[in-house]
GUFIBA-37595 format. One record per atom (N, C-alpha, C): atom name; x negated, z, y negated. Coordinates in steps of 0.02 Angstrom, whole numbers. Example, Ala and Ser with C-alpha at 12.3 -4.5 7.8 and 13.67 -1.06 7.14 Angstrom:
BEGIN
<voke><a>N</a><c1>-660</c1><c3>390</c3><c2>284</c2></voke>
<voke><a>CA</a><c1>-615</c1><c3>390</c3><c2>225</c2></voke>
<voke><a>C</a><c1>-660</c1><c3>390</c3><c2>165</c2></voke>
<voke><a>N</a><c1>-642</c1><c3>354</c3><c2>112</c2></voke>
<voke><a>CA</a><c1>-684</c1><c3>357</c3><c2>53</c2></voke>
<voke><a>C</a><c1>-645</c1><c3>394</c3><c2>-2</c2></voke>
This chain:
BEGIN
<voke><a>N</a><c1>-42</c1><c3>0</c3><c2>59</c2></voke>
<voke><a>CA</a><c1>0</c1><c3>0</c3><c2>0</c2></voke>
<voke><a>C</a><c1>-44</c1><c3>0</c3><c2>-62</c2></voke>
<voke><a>N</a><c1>-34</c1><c3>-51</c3><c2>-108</c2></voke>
<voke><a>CA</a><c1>-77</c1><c3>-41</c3><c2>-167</c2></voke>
<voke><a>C</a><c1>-72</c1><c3>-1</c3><c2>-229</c2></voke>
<voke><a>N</a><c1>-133</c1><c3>33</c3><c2>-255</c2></voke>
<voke><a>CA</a><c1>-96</c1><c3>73</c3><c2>-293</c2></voke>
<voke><a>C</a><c1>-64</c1><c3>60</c3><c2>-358</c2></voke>
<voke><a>N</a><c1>-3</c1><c3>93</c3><c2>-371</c2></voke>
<voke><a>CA</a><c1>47</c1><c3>82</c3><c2>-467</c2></voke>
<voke><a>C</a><c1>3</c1><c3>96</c3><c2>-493</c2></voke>
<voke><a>N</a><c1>-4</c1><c3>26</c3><c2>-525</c2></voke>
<voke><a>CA</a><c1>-34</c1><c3>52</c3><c2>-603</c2></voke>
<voke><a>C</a><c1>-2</c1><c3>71</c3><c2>-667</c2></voke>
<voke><a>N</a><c1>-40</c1><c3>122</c3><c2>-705</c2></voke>
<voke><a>CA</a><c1>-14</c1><c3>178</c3><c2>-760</c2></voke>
<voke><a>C</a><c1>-27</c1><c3>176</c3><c2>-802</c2></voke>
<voke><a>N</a><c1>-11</c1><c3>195</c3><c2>-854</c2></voke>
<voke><a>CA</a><c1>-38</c1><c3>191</c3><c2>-920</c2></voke>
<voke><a>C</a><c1>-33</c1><c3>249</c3><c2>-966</c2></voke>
<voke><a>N</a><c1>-68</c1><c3>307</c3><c2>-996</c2></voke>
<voke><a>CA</a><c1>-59</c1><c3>346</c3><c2>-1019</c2></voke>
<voke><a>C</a><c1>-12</c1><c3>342</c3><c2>-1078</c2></voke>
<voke><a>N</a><c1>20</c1><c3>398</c3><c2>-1110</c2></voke>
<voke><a>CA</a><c1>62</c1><c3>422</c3><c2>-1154</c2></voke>
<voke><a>C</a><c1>62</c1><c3>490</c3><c2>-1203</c2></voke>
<voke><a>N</a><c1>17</c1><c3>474</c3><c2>-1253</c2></voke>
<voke><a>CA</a><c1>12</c1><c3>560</c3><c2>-1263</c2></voke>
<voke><a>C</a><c1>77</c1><c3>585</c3><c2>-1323</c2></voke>
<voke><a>N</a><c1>102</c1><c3>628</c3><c2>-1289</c2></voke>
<voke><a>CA</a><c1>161</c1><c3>639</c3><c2>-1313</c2></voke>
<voke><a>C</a><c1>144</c1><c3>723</c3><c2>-1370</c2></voke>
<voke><a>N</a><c1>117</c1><c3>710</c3><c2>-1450</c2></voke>
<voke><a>CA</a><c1>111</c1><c3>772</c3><c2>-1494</c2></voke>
<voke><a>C</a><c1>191</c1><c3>788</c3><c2>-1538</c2></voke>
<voke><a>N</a><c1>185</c1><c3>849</c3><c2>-1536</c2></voke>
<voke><a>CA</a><c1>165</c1><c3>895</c3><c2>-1535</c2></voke>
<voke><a>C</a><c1>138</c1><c3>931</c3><c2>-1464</c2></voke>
<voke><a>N</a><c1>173</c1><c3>937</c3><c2>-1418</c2></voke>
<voke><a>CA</a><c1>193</c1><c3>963</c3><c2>-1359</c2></voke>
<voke><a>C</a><c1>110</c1><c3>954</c3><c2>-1321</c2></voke>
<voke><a>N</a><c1>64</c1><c3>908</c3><c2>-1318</c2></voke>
<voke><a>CA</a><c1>15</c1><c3>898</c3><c2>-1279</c2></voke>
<voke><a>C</a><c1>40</c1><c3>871</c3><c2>-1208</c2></voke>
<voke><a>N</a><c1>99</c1><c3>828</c3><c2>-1203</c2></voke>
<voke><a>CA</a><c1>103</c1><c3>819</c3><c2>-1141</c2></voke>
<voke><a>C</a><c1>60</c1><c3>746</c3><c2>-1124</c2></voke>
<voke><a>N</a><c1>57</c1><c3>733</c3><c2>-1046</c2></voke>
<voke><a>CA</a><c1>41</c1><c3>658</c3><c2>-1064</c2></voke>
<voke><a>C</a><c1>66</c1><c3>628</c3><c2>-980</c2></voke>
<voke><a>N</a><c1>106</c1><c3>581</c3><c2>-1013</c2></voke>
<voke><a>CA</a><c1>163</c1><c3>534</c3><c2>-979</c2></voke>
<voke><a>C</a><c1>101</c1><c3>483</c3><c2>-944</c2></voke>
<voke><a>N</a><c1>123</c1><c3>475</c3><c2>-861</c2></voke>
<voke><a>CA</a><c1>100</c1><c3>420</c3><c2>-874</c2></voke>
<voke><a>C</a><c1>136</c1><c3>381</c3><c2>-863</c2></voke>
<voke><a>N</a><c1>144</c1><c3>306</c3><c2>-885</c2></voke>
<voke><a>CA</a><c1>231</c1><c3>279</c3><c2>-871</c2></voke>
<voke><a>C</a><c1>189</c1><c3>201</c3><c2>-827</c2></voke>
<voke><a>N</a><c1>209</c1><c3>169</c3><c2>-792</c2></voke>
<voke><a>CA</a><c1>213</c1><c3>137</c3><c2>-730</c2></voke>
<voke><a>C</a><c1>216</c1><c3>68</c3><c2>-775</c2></voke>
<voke><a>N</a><c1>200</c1><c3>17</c3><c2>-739</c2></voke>
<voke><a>CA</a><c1>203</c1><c3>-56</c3><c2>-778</c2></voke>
<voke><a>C</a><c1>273</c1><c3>-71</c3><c2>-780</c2></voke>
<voke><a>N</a><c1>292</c1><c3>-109</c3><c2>-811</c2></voke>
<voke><a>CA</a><c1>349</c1><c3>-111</c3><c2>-816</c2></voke>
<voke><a>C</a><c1>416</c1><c3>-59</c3><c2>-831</c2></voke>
<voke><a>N</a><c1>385</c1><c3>4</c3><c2>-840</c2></voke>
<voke><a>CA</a><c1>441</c1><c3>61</c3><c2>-841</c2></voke>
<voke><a>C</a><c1>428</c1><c3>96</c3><c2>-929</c2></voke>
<voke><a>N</a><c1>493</c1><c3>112</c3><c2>-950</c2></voke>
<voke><a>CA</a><c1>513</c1><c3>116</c3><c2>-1024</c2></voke>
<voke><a>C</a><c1>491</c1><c3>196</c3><c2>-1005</c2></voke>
<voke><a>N</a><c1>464</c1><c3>215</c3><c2>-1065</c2></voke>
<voke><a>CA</a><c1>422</c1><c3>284</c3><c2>-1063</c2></voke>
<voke><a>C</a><c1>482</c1><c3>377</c3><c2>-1072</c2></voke>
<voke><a>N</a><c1>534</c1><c3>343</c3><c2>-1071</c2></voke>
<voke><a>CA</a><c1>591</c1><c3>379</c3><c2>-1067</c2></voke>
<voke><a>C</a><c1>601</c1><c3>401</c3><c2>-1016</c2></voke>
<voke><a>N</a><c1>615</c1><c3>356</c3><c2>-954</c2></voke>
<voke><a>CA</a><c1>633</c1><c3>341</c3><c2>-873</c2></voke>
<voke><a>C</a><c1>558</c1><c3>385</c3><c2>-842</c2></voke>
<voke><a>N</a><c1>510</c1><c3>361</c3><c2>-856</c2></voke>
<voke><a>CA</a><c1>444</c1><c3>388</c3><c2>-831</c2></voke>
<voke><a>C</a><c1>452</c1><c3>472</c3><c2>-854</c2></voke>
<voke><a>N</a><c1>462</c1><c3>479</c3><c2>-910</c2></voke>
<voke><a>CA</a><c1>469</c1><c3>561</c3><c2>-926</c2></voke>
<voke><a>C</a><c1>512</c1><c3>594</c3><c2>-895</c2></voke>
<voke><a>N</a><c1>588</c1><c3>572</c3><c2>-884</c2></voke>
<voke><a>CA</a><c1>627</c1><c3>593</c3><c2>-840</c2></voke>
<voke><a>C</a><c1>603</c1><c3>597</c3><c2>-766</c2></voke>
<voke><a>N</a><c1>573</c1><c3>542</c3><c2>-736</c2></voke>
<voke><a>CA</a><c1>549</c1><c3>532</c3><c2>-663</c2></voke>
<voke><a>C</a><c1>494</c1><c3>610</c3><c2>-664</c2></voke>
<voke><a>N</a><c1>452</c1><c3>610</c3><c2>-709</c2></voke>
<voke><a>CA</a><c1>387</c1><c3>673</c3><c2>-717</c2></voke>
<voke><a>C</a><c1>432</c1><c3>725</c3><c2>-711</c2></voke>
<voke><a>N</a><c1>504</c1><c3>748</c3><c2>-744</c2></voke>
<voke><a>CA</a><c1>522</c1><c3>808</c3><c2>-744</c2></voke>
<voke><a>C</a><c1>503</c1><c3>847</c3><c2>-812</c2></voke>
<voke><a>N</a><c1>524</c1><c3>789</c3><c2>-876</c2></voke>
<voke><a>CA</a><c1>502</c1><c3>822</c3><c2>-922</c2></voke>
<voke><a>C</a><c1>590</c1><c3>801</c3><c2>-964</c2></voke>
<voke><a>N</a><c1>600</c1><c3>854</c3><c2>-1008</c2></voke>
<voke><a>CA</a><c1>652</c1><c3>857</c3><c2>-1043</c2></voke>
<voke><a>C</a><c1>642</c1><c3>809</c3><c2>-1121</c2></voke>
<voke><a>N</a><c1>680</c1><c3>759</c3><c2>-1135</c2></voke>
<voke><a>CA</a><c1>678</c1><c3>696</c3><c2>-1171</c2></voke>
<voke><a>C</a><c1>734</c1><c3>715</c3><c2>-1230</c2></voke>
<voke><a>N</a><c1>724</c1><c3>715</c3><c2>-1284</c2></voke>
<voke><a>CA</a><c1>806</c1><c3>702</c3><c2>-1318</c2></voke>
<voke><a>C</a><c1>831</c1><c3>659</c3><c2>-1324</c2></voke>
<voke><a>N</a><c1>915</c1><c3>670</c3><c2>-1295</c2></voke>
<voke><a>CA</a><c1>928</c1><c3>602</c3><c2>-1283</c2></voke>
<voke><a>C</a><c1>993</c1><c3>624</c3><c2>-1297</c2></voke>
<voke><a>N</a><c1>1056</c1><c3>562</c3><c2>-1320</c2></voke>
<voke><a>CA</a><c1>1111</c1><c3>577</c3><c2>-1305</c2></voke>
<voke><a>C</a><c1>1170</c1><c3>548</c3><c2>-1245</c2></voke>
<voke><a>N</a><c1>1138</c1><c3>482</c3><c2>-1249</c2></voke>
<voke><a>CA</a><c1>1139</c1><c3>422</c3><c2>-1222</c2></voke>
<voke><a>C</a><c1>1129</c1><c3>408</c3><c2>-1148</c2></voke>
<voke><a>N</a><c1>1050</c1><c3>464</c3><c2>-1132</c2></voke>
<voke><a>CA</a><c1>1042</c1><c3>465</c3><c2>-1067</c2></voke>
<voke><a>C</a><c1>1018</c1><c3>384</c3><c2>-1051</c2></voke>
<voke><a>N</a><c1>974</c1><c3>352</c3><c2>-1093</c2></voke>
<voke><a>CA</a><c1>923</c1><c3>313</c3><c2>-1099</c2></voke>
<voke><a>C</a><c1>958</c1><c3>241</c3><c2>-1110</c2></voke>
<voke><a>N</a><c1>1023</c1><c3>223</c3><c2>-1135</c2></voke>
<voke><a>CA</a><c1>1050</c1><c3>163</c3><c2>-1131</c2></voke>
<voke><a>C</a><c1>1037</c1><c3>123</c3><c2>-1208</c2></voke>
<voke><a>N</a><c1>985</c1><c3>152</c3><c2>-1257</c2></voke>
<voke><a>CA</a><c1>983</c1><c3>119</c3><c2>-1331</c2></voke>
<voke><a>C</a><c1>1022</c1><c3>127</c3><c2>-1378</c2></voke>
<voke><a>N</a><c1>1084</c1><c3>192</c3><c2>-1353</c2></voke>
<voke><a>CA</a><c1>1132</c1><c3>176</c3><c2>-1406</c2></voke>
<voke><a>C</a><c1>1134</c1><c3>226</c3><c2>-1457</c2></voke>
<voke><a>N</a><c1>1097</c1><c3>278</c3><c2>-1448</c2></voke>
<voke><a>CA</a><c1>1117</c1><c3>357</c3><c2>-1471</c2></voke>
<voke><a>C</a><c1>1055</c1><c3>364</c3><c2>-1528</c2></voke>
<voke><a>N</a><c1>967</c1><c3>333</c3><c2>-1517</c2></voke>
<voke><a>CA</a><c1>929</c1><c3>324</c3><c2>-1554</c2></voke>
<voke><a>C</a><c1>885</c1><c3>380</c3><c2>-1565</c2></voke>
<voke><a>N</a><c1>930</c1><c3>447</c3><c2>-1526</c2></voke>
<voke><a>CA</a><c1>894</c1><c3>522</c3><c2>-1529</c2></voke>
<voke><a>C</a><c1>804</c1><c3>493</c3><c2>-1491</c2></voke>
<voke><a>N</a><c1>775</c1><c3>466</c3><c2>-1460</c2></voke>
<voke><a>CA</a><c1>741</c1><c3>479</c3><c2>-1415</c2></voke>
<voke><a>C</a><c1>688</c1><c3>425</c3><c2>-1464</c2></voke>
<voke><a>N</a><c1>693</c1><c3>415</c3><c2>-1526</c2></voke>
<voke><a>CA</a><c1>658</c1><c3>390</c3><c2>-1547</c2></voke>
<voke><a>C</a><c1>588</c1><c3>427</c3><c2>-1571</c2></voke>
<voke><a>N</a><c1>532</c1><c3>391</c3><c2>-1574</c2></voke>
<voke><a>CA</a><c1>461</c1><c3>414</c3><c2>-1570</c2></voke>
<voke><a>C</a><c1>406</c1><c3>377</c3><c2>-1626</c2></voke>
<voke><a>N</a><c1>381</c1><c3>424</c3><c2>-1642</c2></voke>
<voke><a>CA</a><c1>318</c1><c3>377</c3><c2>-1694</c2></voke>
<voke><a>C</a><c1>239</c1><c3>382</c3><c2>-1659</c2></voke>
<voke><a>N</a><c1>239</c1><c3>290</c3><c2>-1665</c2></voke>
<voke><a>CA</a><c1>162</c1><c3>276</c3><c2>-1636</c2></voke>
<voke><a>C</a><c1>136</c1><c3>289</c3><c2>-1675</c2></voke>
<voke><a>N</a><c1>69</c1><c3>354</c3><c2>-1650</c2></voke>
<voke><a>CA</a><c1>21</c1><c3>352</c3><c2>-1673</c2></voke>
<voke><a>C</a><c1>-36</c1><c3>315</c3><c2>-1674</c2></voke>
<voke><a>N</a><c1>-52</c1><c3>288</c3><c2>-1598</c2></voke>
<voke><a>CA</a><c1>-122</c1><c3>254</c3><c2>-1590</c2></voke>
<voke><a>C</a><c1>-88</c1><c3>205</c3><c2>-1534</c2></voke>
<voke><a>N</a><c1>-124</c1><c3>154</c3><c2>-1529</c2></voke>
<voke><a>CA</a><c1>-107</c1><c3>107</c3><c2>-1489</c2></voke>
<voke><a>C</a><c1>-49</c1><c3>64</c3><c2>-1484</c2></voke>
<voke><a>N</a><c1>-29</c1><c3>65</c3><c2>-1545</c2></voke>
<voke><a>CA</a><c1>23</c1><c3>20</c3><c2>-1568</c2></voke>
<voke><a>C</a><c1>21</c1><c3>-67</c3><c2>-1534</c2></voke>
<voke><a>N</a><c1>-52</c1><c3>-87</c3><c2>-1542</c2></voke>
<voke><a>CA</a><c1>-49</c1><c3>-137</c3><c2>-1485</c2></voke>
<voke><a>C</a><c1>-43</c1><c3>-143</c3><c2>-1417</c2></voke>
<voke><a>N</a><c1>-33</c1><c3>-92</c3><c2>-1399</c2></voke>
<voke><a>CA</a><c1>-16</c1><c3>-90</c3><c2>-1322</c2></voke>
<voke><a>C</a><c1>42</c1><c3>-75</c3><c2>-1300</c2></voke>
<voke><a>N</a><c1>82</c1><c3>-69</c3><c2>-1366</c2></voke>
<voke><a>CA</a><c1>165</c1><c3>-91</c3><c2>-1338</c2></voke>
<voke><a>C</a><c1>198</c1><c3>-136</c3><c2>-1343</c2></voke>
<voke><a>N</a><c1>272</c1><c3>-122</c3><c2>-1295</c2></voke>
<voke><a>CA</a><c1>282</c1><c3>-202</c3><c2>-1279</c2></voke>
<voke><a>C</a><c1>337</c1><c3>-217</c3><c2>-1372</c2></voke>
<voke><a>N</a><c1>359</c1><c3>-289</c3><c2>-1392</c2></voke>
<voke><a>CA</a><c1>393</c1><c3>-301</c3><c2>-1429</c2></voke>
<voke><a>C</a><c1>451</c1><c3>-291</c3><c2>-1462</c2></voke>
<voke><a>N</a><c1>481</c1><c3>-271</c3><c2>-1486</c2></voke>
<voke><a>CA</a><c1>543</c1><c3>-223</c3><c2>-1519</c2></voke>
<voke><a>C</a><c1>598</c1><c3>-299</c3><c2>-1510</c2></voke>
<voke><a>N</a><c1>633</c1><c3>-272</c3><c2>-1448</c2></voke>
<voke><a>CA</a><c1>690</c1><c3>-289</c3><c2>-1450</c2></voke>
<voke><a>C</a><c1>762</c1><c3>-296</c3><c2>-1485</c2></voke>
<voke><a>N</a><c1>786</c1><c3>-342</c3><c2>-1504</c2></voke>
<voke><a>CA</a><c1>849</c1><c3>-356</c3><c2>-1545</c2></voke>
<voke><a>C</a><c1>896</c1><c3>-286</c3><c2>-1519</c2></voke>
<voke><a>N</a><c1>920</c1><c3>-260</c3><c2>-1478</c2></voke>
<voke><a>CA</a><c1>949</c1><c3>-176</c3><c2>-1468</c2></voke>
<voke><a>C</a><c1>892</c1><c3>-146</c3><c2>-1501</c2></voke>
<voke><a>N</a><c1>836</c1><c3>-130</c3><c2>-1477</c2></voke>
<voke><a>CA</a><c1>800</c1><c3>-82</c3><c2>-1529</c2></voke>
<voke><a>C</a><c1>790</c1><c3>-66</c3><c2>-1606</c2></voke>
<voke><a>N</a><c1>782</c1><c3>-163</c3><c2>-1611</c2></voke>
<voke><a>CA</a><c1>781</c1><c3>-165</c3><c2>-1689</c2></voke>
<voke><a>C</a><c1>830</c1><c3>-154</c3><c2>-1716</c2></voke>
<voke><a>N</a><c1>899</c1><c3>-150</c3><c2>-1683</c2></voke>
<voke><a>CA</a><c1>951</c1><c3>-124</c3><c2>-1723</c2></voke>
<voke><a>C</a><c1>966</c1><c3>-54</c3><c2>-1716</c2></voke>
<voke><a>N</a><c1>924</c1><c3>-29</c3><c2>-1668</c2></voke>
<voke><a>CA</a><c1>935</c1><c3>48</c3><c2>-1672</c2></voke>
<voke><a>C</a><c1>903</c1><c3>100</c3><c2>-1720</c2></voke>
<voke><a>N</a><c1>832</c1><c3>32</c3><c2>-1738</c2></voke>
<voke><a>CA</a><c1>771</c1><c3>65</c3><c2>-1772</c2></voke>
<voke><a>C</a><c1>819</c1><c3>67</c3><c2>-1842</c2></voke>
<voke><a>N</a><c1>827</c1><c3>16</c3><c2>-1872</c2></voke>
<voke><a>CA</a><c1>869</c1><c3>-25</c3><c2>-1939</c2></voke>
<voke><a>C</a><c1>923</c1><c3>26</c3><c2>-1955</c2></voke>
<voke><a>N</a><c1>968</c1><c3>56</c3><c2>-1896</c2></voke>
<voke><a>CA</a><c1>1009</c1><c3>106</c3><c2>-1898</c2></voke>
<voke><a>C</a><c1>988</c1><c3>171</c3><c2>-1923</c2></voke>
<voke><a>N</a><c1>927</c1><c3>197</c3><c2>-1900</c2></voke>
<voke><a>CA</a><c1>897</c1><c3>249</c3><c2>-1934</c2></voke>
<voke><a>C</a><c1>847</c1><c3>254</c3><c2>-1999</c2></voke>
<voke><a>N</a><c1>850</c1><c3>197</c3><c2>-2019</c2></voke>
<voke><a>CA</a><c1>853</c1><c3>177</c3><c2>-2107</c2></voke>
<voke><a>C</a><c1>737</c1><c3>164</c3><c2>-2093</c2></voke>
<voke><a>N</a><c1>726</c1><c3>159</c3><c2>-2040</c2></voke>
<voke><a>CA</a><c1>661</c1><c3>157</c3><c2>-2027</c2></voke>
<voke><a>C</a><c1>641</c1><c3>98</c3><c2>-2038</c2></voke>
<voke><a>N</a><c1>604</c1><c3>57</c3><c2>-2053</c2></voke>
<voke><a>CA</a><c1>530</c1><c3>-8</c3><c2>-2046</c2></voke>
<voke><a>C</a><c1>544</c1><c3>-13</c3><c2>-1980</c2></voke>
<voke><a>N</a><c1>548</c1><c3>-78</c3><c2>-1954</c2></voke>
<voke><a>CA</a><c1>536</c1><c3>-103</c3><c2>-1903</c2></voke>
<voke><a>C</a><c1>475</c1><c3>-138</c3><c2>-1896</c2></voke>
<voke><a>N</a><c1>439</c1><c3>-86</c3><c2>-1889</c2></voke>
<voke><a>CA</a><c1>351</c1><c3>-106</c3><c2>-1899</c2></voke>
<voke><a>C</a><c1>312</c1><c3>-110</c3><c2>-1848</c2></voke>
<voke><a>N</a><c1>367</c1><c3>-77</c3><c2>-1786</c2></voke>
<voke><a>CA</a><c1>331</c1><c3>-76</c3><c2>-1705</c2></voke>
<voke><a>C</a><c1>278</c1><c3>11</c3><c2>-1710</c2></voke>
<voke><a>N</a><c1>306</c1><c3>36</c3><c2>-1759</c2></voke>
<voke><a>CA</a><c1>296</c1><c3>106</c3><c2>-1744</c2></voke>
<voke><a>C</a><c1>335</c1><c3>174</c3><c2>-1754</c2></voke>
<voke><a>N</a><c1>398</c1><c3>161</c3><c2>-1755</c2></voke>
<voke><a>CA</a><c1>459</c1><c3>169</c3><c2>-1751</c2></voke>
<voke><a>C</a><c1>495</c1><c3>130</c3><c2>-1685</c2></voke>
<voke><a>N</a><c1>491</c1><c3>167</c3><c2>-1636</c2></voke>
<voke><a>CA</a><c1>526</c1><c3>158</c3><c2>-1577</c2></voke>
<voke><a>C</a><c1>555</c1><c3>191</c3><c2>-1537</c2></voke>
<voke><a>N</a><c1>609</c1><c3>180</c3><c2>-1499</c2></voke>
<voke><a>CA</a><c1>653</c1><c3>194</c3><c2>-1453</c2></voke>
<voke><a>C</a><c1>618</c1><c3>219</c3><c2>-1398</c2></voke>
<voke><a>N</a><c1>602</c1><c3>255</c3><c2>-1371</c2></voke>
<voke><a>CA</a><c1>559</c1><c3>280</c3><c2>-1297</c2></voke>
<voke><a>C</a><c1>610</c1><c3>243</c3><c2>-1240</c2></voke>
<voke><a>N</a><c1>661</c1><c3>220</c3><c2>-1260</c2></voke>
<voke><a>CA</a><c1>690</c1><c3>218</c3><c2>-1165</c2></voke>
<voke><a>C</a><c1>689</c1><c3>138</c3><c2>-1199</c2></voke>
<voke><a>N</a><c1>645</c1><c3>101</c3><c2>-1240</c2></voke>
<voke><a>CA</a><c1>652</c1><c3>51</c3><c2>-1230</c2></voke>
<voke><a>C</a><c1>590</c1><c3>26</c3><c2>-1244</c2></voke>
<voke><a>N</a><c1>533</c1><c3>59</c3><c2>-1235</c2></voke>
<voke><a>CA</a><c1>462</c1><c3>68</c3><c2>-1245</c2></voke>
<voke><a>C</a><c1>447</c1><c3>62</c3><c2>-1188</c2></voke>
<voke><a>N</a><c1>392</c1><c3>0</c3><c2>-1180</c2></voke>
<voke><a>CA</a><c1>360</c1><c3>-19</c3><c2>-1118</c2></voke>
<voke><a>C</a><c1>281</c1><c3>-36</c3><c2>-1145</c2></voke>
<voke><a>N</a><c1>246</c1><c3>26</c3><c2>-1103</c2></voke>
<voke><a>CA</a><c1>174</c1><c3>19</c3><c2>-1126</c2></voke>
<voke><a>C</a><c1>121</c1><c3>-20</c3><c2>-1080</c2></voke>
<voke><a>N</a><c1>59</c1><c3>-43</c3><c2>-1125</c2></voke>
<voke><a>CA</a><c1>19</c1><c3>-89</c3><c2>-1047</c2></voke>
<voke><a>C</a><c1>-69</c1><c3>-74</c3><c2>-1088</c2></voke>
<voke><a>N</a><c1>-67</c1><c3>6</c3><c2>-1087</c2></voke>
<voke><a>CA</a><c1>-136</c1><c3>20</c3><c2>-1098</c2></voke>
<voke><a>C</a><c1>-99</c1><c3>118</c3><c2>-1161</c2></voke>
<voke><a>N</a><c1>-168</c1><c3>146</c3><c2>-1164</c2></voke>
<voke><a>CA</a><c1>-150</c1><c3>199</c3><c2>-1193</c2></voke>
<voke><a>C</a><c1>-119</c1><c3>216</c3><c2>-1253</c2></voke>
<voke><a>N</a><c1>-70</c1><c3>245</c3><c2>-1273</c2></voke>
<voke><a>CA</a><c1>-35</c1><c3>254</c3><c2>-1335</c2></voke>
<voke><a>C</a><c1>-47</c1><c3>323</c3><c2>-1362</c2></voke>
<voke><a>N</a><c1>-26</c1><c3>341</c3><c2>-1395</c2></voke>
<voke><a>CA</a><c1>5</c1><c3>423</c3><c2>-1429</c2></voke>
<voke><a>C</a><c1>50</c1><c3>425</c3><c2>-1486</c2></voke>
<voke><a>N</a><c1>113</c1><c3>441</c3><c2>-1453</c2></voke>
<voke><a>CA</a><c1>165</c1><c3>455</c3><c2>-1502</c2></voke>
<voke><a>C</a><c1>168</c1><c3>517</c3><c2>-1528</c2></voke>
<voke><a>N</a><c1>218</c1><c3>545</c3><c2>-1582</c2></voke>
<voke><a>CA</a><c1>248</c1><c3>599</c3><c2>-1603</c2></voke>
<voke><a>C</a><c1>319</c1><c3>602</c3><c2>-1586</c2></voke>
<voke><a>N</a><c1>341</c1><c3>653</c3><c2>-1551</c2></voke>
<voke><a>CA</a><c1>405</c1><c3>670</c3><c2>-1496</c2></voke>
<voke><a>C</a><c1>413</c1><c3>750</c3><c2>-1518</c2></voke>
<voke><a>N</a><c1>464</c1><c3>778</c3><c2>-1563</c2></voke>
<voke><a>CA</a><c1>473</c1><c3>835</c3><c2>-1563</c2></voke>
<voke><a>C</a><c1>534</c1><c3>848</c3><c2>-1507</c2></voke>
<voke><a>N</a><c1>514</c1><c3>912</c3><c2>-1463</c2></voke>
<voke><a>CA</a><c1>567</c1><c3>933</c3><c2>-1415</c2></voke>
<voke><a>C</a><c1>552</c1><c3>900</c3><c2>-1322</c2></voke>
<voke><a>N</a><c1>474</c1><c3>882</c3><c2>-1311</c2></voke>
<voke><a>CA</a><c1>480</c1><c3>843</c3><c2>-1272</c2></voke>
<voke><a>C</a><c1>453</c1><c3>914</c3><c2>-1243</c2></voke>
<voke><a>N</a><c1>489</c1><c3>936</c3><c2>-1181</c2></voke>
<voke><a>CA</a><c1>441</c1><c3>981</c3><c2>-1141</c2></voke>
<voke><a>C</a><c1>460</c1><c3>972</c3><c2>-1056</c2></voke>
<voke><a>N</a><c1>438</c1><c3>1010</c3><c2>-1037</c2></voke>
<voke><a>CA</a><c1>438</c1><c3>1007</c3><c2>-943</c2></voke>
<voke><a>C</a><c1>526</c1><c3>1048</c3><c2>-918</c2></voke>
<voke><a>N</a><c1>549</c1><c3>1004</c3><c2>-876</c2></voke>
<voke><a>CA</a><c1>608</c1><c3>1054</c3><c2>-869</c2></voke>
<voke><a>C</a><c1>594</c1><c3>1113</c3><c2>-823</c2></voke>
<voke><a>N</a><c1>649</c1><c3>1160</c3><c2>-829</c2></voke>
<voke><a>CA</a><c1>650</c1><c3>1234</c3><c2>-791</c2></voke>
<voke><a>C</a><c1>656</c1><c3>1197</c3><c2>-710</c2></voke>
<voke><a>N</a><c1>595</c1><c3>1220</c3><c2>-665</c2></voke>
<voke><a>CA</a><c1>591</c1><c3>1212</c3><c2>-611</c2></voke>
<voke><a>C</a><c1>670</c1><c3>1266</c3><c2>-586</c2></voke>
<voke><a>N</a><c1>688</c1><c3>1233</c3><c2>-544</c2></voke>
<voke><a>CA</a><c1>751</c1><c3>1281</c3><c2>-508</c2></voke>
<voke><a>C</a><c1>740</c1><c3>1295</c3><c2>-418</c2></voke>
């Protein structure tokens, strides 16, 4: 079996770091880790809570989609590609956003 390749995510304040899978929106990957996301939406683009500011590696995300860009546009932000949606954020090399509220959920 070959191995998934990953791509880091450093998620500040919190110090966490995501790693999210090729092809997988960095929302879905945080949920899959067991980390608590704000969301309202529950990752479908519509709610806009789960939005994030790139700090570094702005070129290594994927292109702001017509749903995103209207989600970004909705929250009165620049659609500058550093202002983004996490559940519609697909990374392909290391980033670091700003995510207030992102933490690990209560193991049960």
């Amino acid at each position: 079996m070959d191995e998934q390749v990953t791509h880091t995510v450093a998620v500040r304040p919190s110090d966490v770091e995501i790693e999210v899978r090729d092809g997988e929106d960095l929302f879905s990957a945080a949920q899959r880790l067991g980390y608590r996301w704000p969301t309202v939406c529950g990752g479908k683009g519509t709610c806009r809570t789960c939005f994030v500011q790139v700090e570094e590696g702005a070129e290594n995300c994927s292109p702001v989609g017509p749903l995103e860009r209207e989600g970004i546009e909705a929250l009165r932000r620049p659609v500058d590609g550093l202002t983004r949606l996490a559940c519609r954020l697909r990374v392909e090399g290391p980033v670091t956003v700003t995510k207030r509220g992102v933490r690990r959920r209560p193991q049960e």
